[in-house]
N, CA, C and O atoms as a Tripos MOL2 file, in Angstrom:
@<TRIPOS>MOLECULE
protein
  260   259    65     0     0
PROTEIN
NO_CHARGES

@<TRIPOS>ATOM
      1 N           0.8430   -1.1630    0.0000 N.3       1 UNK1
      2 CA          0.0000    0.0000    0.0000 C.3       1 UNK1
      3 C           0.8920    1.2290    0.0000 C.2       1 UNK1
      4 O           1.8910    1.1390    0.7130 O.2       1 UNK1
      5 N           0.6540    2.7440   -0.8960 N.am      2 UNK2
      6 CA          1.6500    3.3980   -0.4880 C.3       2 UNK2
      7 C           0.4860    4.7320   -0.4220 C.2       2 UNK2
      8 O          -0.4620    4.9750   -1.1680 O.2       2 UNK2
      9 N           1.1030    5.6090    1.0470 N.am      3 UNK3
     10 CA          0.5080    6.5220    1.4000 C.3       3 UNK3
     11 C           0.9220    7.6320    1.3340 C.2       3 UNK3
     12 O           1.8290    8.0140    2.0730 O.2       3 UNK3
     13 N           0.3640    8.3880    0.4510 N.am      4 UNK4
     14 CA          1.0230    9.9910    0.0710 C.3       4 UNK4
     15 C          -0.4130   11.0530    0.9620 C.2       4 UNK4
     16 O          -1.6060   11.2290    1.2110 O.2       4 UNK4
     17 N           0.9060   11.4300    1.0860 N.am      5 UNK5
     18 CA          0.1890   12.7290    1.9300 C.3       5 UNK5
     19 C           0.4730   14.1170    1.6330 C.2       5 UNK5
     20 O           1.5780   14.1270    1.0890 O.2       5 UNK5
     21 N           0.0400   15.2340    1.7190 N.am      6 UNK6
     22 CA          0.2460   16.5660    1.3200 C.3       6 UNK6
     23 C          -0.2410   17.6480    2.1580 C.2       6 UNK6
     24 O          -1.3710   18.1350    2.2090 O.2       6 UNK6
     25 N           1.1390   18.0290    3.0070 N.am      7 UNK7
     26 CA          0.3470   18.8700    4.6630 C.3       7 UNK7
     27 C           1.2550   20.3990    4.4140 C.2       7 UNK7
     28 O           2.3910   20.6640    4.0210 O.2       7 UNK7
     29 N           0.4190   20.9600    4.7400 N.am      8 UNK8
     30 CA          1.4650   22.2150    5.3730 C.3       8 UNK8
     31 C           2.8740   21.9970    5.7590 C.2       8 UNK8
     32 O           3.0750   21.0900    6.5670 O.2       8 UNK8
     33 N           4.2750   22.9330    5.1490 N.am      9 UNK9
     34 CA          5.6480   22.4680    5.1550 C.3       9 UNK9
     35 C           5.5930   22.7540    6.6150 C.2       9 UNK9
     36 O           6.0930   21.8160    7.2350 O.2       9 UNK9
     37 N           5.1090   23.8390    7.4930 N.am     10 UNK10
     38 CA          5.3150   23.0720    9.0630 C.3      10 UNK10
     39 C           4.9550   22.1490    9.8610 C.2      10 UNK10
     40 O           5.2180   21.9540   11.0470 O.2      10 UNK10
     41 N           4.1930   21.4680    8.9580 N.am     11 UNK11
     42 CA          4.0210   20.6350   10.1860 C.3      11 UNK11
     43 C           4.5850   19.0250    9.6450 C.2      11 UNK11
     44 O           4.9610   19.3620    8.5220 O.2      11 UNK11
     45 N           4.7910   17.9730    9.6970 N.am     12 UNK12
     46 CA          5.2160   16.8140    9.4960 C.3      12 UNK12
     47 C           4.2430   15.6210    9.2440 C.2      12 UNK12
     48 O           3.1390   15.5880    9.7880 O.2      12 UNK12
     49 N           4.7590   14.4840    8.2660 N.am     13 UNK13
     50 CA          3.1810   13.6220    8.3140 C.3      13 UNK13
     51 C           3.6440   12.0970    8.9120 C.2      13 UNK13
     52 O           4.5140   11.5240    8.2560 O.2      13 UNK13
     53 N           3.2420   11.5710    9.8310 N.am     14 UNK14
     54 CA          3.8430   10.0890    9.7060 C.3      14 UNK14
     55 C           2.7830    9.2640    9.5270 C.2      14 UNK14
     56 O           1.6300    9.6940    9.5490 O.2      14 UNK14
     57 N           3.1030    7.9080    9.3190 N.am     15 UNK15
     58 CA          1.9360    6.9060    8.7940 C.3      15 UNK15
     59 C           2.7010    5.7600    9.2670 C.2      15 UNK15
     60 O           3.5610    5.5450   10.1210 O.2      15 UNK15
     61 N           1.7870    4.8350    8.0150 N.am     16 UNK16
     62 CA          2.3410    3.3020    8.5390 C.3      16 UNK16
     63 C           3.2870    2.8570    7.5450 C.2      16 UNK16
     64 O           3.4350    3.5410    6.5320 O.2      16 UNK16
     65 N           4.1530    1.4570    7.7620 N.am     17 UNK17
     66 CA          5.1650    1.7970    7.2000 C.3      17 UNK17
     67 C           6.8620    2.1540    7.3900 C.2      17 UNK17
     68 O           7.5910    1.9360    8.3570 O.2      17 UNK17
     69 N           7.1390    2.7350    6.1730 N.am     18 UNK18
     70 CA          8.4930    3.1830    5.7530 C.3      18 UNK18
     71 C           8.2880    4.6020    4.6440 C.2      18 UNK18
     72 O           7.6440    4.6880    3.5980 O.2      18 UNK18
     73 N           9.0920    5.5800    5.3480 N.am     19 UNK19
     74 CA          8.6640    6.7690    4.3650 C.3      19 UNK19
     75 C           9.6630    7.0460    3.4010 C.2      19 UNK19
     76 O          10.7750    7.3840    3.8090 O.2      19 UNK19
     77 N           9.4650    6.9670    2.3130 N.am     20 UNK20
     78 CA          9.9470    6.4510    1.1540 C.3      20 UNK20
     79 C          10.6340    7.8620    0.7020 C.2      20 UNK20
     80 O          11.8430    7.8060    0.4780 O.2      20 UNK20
     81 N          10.0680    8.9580    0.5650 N.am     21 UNK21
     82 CA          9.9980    9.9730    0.1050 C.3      21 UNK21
     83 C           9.6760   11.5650    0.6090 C.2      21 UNK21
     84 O           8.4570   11.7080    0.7060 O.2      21 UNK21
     85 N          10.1270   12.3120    0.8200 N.am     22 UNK22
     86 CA          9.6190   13.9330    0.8140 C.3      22 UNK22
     87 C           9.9010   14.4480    0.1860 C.2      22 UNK22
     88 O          11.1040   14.3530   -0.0570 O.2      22 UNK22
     89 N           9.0470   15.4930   -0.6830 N.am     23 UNK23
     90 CA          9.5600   16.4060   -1.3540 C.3      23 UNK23
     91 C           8.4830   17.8830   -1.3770 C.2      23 UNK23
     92 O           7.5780   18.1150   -0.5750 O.2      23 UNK23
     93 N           8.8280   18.5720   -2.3140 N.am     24 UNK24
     94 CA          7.8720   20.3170   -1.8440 C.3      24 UNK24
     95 C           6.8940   20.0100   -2.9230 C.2      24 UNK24
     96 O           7.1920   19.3890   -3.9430 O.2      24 UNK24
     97 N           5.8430   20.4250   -2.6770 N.am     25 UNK25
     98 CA          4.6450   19.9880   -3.2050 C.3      25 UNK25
     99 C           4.1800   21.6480   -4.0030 C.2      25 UNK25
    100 O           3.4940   21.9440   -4.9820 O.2      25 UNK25
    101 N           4.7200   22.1960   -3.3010 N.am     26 UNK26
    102 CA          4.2900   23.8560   -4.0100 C.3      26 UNK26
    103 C           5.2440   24.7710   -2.7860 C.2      26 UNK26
    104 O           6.1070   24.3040   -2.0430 O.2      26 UNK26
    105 N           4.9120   25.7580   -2.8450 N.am     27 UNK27
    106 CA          5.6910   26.7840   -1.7470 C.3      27 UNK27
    107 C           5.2380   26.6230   -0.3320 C.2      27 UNK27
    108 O           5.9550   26.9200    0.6230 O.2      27 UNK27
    109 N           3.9140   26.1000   -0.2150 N.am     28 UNK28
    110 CA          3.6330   26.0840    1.2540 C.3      28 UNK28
    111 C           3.4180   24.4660    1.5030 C.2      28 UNK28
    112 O           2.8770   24.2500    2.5880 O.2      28 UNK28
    113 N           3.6390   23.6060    0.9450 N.am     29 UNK29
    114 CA          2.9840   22.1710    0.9330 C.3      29 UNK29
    115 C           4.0980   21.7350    0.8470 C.2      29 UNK29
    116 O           5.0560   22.3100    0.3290 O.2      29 UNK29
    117 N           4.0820   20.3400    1.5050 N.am     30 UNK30
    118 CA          5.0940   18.9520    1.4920 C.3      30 UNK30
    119 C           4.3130   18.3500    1.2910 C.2      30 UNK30
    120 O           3.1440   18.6180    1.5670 O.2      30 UNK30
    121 N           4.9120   16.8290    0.4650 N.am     31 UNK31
    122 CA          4.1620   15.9650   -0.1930 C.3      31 UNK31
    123 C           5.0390   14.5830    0.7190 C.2      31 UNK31
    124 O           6.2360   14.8700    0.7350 O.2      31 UNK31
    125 N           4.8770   13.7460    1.1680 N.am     32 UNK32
    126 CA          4.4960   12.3630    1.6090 C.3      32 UNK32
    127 C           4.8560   11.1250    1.3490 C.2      32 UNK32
    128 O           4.2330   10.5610    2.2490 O.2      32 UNK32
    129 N           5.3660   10.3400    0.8190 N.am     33 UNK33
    130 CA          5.0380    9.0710    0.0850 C.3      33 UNK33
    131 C           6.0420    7.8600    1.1650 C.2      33 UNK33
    132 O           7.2350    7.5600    1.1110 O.2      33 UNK33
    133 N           4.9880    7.4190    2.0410 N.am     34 UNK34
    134 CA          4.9660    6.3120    2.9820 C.3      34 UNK34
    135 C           4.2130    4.9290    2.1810 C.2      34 UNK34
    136 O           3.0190    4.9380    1.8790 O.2      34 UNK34
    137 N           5.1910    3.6950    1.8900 N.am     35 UNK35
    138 CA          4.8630    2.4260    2.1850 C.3      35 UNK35
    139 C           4.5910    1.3280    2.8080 C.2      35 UNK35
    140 O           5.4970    0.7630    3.4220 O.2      35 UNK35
    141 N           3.5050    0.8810    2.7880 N.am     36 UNK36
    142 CA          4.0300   -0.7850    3.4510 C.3      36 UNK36
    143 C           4.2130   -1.8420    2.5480 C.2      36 UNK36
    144 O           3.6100   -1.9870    1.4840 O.2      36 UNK36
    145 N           4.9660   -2.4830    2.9640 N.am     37 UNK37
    146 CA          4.8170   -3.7100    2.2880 C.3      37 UNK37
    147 C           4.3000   -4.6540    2.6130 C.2      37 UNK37
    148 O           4.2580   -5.5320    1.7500 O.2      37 UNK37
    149 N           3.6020   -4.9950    4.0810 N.am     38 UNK38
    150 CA          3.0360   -6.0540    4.2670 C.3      38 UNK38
    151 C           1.4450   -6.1800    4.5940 C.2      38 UNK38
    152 O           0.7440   -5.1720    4.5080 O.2      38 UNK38
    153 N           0.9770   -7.2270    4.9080 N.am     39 UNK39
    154 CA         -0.3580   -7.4070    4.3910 C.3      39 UNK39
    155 C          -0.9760   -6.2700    5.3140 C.2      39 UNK39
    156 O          -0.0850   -5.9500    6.1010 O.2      39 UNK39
    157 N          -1.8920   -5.6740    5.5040 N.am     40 UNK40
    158 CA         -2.5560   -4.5670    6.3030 C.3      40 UNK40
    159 C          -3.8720   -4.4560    6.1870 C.2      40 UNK40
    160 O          -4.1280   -4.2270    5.0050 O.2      40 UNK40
    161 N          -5.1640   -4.5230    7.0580 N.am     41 UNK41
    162 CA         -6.3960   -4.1440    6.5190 C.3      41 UNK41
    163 C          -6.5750   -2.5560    6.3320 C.2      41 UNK41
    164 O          -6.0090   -1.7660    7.0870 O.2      41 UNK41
    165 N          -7.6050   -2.0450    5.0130 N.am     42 UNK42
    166 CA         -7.4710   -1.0700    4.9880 C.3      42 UNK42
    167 C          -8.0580    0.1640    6.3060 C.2      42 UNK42
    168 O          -8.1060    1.3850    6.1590 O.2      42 UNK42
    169 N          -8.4460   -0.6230    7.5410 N.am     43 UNK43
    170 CA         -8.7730    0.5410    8.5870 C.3      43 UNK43
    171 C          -8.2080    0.6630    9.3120 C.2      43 UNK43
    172 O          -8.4320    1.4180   10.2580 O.2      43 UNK43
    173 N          -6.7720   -0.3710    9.0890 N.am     44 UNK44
    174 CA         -5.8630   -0.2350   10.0550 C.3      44 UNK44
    175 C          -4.5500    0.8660    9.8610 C.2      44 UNK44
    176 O          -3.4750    0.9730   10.4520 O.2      44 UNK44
    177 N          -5.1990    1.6430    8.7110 N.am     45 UNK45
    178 CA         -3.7980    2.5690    8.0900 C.3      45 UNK45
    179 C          -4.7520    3.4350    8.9250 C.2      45 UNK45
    180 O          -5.9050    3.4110    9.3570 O.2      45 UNK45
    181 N          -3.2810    4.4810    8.9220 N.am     46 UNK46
    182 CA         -3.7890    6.0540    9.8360 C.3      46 UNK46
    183 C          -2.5830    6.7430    9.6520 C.2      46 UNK46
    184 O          -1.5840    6.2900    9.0910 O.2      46 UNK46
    185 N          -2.7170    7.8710   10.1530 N.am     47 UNK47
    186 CA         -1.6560    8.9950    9.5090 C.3      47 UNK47
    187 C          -2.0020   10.1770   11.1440 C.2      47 UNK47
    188 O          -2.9200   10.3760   11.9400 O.2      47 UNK47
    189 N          -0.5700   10.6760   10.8800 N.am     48 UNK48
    190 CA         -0.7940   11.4180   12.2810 C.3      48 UNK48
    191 C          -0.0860   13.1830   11.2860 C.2      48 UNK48
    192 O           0.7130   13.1920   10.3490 O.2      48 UNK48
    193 N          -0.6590   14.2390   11.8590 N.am     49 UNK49
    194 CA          0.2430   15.1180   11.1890 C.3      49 UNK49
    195 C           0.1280   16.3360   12.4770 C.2      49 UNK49
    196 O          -0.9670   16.7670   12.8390 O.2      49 UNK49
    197 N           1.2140   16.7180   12.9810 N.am     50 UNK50
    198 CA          2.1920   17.9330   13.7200 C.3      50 UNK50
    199 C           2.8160   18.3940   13.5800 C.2      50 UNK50
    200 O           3.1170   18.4540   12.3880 O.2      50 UNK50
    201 N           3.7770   19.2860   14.6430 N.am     51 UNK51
    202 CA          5.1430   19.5320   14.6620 C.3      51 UNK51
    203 C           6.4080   18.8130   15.5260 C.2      51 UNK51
    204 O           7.1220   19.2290   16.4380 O.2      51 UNK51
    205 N           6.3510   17.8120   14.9560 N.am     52 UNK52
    206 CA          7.0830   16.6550   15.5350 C.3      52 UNK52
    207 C           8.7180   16.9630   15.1320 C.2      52 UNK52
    208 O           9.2640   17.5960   14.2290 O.2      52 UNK52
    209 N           9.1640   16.2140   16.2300 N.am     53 UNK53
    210 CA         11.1650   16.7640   16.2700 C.3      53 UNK53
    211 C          11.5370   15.5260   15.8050 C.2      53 UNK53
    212 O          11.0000   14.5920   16.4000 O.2      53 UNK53
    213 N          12.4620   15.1750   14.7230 N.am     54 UNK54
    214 CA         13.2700   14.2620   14.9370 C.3      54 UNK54
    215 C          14.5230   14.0500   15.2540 C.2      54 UNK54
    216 O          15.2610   14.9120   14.7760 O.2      54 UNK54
    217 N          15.4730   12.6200   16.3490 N.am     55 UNK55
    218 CA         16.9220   12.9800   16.7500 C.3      55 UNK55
    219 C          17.1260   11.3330   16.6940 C.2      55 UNK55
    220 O          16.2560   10.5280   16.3620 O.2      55 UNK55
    221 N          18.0590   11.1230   16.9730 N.am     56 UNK56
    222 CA         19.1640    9.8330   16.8540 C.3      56 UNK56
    223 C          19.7160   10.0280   18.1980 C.2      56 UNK56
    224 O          20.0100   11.0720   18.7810 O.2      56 UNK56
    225 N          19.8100    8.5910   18.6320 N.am     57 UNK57
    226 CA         20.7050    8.6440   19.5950 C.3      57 UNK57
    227 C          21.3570    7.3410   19.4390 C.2      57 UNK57
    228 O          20.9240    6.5050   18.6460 O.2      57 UNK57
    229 N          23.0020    7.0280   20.6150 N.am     58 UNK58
    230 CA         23.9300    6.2990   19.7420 C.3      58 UNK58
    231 C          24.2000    5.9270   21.3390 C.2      58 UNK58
    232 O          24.5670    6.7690   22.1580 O.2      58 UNK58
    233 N          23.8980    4.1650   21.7280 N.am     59 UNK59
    234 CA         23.9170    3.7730   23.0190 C.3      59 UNK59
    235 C          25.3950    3.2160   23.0970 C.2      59 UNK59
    236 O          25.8870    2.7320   22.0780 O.2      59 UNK59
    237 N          26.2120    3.2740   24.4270 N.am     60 UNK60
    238 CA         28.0160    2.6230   24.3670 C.3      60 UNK60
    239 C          27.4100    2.0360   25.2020 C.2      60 UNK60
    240 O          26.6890    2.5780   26.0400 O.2      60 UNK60
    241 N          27.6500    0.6290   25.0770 N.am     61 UNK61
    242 CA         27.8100   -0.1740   26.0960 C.3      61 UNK61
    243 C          28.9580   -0.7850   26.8280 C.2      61 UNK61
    244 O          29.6690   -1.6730   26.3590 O.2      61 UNK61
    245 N          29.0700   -0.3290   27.8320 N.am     62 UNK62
    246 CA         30.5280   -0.7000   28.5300 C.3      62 UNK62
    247 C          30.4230   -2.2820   29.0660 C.2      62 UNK62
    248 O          29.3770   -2.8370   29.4040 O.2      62 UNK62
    249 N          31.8520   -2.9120   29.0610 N.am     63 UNK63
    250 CA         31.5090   -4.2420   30.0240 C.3      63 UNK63
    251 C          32.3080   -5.7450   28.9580 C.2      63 UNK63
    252 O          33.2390   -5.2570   28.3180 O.2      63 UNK63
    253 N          32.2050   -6.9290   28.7260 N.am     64 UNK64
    254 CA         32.6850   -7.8720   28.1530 C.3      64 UNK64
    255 C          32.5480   -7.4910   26.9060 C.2      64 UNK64
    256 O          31.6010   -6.8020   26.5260 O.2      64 UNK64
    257 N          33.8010   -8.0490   25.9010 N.am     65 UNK65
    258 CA         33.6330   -7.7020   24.4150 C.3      65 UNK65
    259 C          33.0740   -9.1130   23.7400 C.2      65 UNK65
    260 O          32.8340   -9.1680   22.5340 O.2      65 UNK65
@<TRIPOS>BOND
     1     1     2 1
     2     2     3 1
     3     3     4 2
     4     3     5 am
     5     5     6 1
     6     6     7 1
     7     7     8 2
     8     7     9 am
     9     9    10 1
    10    10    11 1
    11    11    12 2
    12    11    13 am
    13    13    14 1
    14    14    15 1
    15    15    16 2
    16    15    17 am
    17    17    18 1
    18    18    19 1
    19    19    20 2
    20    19    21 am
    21    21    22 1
    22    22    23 1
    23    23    24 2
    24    23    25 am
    25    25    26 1
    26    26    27 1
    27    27    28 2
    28    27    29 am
    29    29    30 1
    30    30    31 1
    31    31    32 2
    32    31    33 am
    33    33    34 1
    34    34    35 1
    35    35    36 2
    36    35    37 am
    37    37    38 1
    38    38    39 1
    39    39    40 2
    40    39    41 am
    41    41    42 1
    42    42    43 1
    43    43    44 2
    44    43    45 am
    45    45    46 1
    46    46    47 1
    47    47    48 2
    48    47    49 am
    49    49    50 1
    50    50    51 1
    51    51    52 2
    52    51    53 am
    53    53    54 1
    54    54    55 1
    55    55    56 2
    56    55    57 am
    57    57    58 1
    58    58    59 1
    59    59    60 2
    60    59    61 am
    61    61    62 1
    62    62    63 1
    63    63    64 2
    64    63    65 am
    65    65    66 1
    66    66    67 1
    67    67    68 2
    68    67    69 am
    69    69    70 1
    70    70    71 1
    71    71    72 2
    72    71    73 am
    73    73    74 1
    74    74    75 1
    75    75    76 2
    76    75    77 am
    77    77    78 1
    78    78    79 1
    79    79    80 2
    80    79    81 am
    81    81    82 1
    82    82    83 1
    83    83    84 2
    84    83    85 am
    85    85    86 1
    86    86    87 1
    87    87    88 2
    88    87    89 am
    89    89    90 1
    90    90    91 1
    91    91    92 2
    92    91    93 am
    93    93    94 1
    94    94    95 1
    95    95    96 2
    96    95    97 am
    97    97    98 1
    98    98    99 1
    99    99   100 2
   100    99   101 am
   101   101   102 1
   102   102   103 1
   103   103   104 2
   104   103   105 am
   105   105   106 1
   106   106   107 1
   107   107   108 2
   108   107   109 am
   109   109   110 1
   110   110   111 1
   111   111   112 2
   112   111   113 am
   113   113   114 1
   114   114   115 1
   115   115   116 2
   116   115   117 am
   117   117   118 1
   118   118   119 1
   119   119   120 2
   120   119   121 am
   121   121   122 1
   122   122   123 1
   123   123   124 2
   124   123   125 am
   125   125   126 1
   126   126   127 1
   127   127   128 2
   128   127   129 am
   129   129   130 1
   130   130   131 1
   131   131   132 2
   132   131   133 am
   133   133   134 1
   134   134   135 1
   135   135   136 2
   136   135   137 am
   137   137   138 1
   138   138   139 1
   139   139   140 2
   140   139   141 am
   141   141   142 1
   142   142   143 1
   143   143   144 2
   144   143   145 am
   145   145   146 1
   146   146   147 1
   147   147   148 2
   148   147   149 am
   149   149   150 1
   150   150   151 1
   151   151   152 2
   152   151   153 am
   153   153   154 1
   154   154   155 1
   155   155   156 2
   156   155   157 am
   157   157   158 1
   158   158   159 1
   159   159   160 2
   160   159   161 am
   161   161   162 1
   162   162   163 1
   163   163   164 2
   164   163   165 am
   165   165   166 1
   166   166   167 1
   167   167   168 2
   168   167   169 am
   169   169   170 1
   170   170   171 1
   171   171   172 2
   172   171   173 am
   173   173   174 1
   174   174   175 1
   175   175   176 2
   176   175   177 am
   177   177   178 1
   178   178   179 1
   179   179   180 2
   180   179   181 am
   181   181   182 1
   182   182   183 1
   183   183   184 2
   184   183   185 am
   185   185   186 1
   186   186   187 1
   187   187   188 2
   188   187   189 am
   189   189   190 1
   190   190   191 1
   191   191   192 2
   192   191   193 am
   193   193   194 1
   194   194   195 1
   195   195   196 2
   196   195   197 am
   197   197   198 1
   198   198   199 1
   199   199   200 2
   200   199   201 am
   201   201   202 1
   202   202   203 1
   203   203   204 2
   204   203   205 am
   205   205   206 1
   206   206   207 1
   207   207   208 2
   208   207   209 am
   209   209   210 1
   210   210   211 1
   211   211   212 2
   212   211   213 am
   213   213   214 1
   214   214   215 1
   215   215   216 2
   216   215   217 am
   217   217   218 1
   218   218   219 1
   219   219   220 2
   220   219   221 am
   221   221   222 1
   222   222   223 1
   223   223   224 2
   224   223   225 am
   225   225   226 1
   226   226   227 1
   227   227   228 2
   228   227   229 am
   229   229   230 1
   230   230   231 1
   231   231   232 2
   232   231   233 am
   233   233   234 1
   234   234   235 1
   235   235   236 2
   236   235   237 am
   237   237   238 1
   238   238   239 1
   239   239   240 2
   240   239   241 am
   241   241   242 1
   242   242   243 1
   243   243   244 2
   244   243   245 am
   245   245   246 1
   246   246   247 1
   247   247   248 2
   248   247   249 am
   249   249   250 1
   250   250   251 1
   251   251   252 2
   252   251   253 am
   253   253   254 1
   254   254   255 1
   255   255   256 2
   256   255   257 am
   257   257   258 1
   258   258   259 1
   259   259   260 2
@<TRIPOS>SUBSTRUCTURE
     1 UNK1         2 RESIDUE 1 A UNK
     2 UNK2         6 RESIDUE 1 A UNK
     3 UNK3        10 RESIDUE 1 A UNK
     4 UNK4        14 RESIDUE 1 A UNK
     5 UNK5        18 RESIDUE 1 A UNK
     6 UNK6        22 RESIDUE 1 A UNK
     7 UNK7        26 RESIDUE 1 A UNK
     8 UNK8        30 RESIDUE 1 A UNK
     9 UNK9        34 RESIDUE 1 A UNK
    10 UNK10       38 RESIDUE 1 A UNK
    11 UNK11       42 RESIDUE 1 A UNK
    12 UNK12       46 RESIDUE 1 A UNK
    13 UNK13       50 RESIDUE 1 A UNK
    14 UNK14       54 RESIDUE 1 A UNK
    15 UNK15       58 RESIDUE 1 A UNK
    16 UNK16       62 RESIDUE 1 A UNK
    17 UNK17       66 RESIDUE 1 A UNK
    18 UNK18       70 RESIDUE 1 A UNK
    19 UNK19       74 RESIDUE 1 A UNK
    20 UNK20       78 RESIDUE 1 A UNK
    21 UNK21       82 RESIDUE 1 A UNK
    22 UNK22       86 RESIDUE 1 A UNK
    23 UNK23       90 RESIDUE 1 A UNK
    24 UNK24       94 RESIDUE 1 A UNK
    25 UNK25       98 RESIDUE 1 A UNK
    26 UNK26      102 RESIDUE 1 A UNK
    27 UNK27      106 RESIDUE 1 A UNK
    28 UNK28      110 RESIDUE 1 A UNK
    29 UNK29      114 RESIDUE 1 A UNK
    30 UNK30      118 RESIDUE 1 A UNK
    31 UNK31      122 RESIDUE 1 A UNK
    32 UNK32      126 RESIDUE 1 A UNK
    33 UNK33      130 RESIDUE 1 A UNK
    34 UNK34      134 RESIDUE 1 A UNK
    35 UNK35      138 RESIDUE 1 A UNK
    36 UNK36      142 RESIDUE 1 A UNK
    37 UNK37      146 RESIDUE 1 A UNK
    38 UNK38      150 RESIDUE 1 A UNK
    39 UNK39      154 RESIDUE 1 A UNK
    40 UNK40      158 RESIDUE 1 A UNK
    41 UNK41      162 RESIDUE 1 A UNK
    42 UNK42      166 RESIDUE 1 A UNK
    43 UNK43      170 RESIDUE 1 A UNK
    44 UNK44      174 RESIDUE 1 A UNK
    45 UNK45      178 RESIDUE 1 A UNK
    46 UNK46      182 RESIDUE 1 A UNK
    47 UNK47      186 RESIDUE 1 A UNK
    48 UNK48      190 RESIDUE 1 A UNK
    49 UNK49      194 RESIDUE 1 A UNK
    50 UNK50      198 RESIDUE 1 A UNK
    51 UNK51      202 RESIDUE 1 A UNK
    52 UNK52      206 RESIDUE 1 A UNK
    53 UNK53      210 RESIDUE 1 A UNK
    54 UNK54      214 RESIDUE 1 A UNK
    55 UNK55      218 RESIDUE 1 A UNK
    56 UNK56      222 RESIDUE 1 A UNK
    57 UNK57      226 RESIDUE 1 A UNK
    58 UNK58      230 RESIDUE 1 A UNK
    59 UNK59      234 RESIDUE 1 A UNK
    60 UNK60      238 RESIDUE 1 A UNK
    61 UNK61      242 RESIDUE 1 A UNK
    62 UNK62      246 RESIDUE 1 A UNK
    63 UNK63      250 RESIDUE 1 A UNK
    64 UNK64      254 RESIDUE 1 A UNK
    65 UNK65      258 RESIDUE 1 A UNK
């Protein structure tokens, strides 16, 4: 199934899936394109859209190698 979405560039879209794609949809719009690949009923897709942060973090584990 692949889910394109098209929100206001502030705010962010997530779904179900793997997001395949962003790109500018016009000057004020972002465009979307989230996949799944596996089996899914269709009422189980949903989409959330905010101003959501994204970050990485990188765990050391000390102790036996």
């Amino acid at each position: 199934m692949r889910i394109n979405l098209e929100v206001p560039s502030k705010l962010k879209a997530i779904s179900n899936g793997t997001l395949r794609n962003t790109m500018p949809a016009d000057r004020k719009f972002t465009r979307y394109e989230w996949f799944v690949s596996y089996p899914i009923n269709n009422y189980n897709v949903t989409f959330y859209l905010g101003n959501y942060v994204s970050f990485t973090d990188t765990a050391i584990l000390h102790g036996e190698p």
